[in-house]
Structure formats: structure tokens, C-alpha cells
C-alpha positions as CSV (number, residue, x, y, z in Angstrom):
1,X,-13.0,-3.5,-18.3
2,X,-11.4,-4.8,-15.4
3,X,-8.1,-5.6,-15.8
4,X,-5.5,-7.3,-13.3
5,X,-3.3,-3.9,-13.3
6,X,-6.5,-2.5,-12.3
7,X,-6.9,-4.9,-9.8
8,X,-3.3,-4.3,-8.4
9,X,-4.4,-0.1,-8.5
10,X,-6.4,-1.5,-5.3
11,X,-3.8,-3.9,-3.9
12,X,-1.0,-1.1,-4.1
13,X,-3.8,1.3,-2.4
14,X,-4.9,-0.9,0.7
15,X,-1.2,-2.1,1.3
16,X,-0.2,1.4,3.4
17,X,-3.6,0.4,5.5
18,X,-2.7,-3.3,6.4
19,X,0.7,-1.0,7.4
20,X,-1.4,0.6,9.4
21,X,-3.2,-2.0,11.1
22,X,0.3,-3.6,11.9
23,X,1.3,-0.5,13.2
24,X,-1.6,0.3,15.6
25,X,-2.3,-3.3,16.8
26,X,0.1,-2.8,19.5
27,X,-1.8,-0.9,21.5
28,X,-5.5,-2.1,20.9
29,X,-7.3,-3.3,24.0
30,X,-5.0,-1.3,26.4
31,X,-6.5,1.7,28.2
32,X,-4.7,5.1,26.5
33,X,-3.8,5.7,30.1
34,X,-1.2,3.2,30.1
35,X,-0.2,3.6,26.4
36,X,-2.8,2.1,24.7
37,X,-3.9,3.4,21.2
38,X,-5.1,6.9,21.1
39,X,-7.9,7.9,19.1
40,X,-8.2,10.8,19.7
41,X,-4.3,11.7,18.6
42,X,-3.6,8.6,16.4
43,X,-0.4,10.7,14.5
44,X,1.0,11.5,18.0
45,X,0.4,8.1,19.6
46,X,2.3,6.4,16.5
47,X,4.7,9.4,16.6
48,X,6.0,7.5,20.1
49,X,6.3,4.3,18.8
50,X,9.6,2.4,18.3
51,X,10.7,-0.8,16.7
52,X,8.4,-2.8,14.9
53,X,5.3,-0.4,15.3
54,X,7.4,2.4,14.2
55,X,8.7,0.4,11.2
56,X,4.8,0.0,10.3
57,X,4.2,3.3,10.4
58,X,7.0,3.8,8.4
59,X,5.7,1.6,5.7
60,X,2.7,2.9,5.8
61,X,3.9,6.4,4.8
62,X,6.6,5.4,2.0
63,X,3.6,2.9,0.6
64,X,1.6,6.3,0.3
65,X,4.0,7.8,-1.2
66,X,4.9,5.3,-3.8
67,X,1.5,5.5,-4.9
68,X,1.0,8.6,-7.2
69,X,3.6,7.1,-9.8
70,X,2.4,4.0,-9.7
71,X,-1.0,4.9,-10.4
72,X,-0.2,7.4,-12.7
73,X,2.2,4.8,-14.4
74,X,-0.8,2.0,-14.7
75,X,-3.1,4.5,-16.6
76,X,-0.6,6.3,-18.8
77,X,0.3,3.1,-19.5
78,X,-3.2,1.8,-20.8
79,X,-4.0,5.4,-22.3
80,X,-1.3,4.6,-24.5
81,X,-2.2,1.8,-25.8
82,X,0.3,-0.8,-24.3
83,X,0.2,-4.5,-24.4
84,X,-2.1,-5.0,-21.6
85,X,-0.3,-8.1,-20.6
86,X,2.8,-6.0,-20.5
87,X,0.8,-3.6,-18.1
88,X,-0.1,-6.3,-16.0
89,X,3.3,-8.2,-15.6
90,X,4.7,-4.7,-14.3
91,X,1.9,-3.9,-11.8
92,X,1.9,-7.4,-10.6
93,X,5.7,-6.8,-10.2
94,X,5.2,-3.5,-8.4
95,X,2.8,-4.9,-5.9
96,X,5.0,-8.3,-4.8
97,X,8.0,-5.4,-4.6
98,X,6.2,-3.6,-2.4
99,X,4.9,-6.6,0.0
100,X,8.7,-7.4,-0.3
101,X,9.8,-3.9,0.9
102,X,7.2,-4.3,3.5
103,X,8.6,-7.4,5.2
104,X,11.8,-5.8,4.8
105,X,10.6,-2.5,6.8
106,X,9.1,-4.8,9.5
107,X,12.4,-7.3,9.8
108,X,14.5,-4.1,10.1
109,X,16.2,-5.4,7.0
110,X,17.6,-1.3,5.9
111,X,19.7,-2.4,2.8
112,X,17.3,-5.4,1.4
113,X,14.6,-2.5,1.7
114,X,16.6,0.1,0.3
115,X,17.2,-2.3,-3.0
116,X,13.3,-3.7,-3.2
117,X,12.5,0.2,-2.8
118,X,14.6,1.1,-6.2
119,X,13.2,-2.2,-7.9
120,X,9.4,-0.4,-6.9
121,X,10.7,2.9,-8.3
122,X,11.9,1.0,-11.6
123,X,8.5,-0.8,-12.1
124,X,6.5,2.5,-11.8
125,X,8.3,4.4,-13.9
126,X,8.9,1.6,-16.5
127,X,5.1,1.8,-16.8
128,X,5.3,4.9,-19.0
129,X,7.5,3.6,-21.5
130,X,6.0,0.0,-22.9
């Protein structure tokens, strides 16, 4: 059964790619010669990057990251029985926190990121106790 929790399992997931995307876009349709995107060493290119494509990148690697608990949270969650509606106020909660940090990563906005990261942290692991 397909449930909207379920659904935000593949939200949370393709977030850290639209990250991506953001971070790359930069340098699409420039030659690598004069600092286009690279290809062939896509972790070095974004390695160079600063401001807003480094912030992307940046996103991209903390919204991998915040995965794994928020995943395992969902389906310990639902293996235990939980009010499914429950489960899916929390996941829907996790995902706008983390398109919330994401804007905040990109607008160089440190402490309204730092705060939106904790609130991410507290959904995920709030998960395993309903």
C-alpha cells in the first residue's frame, strides 16, 4: 500500500539531486576549458565552486546524509504499527523542513538553516517513537 510517508521516502530521496542540478547548472553549456562543467571529474569541478553553487553542493551532501534516519524512521515507524496518519504528518513535516533548509543553504541564511536542520533531526527521530 502506498502511503503519503511512502511517497515523501521518494521526495526526501530526489531532493539532494535537484541540489545537484542547482549546483552544476552553472557551468552547463560552457566548454570545460573555460570552467565549464566537468564530466569527467564532476567531485573536483564542484570542489572549486564558491557561493551559490558551492552552497548547492553543500545541500546536496547534508540532504544525503539526513536520509538514513529519515528512512529508517518512516519504516520503523509503520513496522510498529503507528497511526499512519501520524506517520504521515511527520514525513510531510520532514520533507517541507528540508525544502526550508534548502532555501536557507542557497540564500546563505547559516543560523535559519542551522535551526530548520535541528527541526529535520527532530522529525526523523520523532518517527521512532509514535
Amino acid at each position: 500500500m502506498t502511503t503519503i510517508a511512502n511517497v515523501c521516502l521518494i521526495a526526501a530521496a530526489l531532493l539532494p539531486i535537484v541540489c545537484a542540478g542547482i549546483a552544476k547548472k552553472s557551468g552547463f553549456g560552457k566548454r570545460r576549458r573555460d570552467g565549464g562543467y566537468d564530466n569527467h571529474d564532476p567531485r573536483g569541478w564542484l570542489a572549486k565552486q564558491q557561493g551559490l553553487p558551492a552552497r548547492a553542493n553543500a545541500a546536496q551532501a547534508n540532504g544525503f546524509e539526513a536520509l538514513p534516519l529519515f528512512i529508517a524512521g518512516v519504516l520503523a515507524a509503520q513496522q510498529q504499527g503507528a497511526a499512519q496518519g501520524t506517520v504521515d504528518a511527520l514525513a510531510l513535516a520532514f520533507v517541507a523542513a528540508r525544502i526550508v533548509y534548502i532555501v536557507c543553504y542557497l540564500a546563505d541564511q547559516q543560523k535559519a538553516r542551522s535551526l530548520v536542520w535541528v527541526l529535520g533531526l527532530g522529525l526523523s527521530i520523532a518517527l521512532f517513537f509514535v
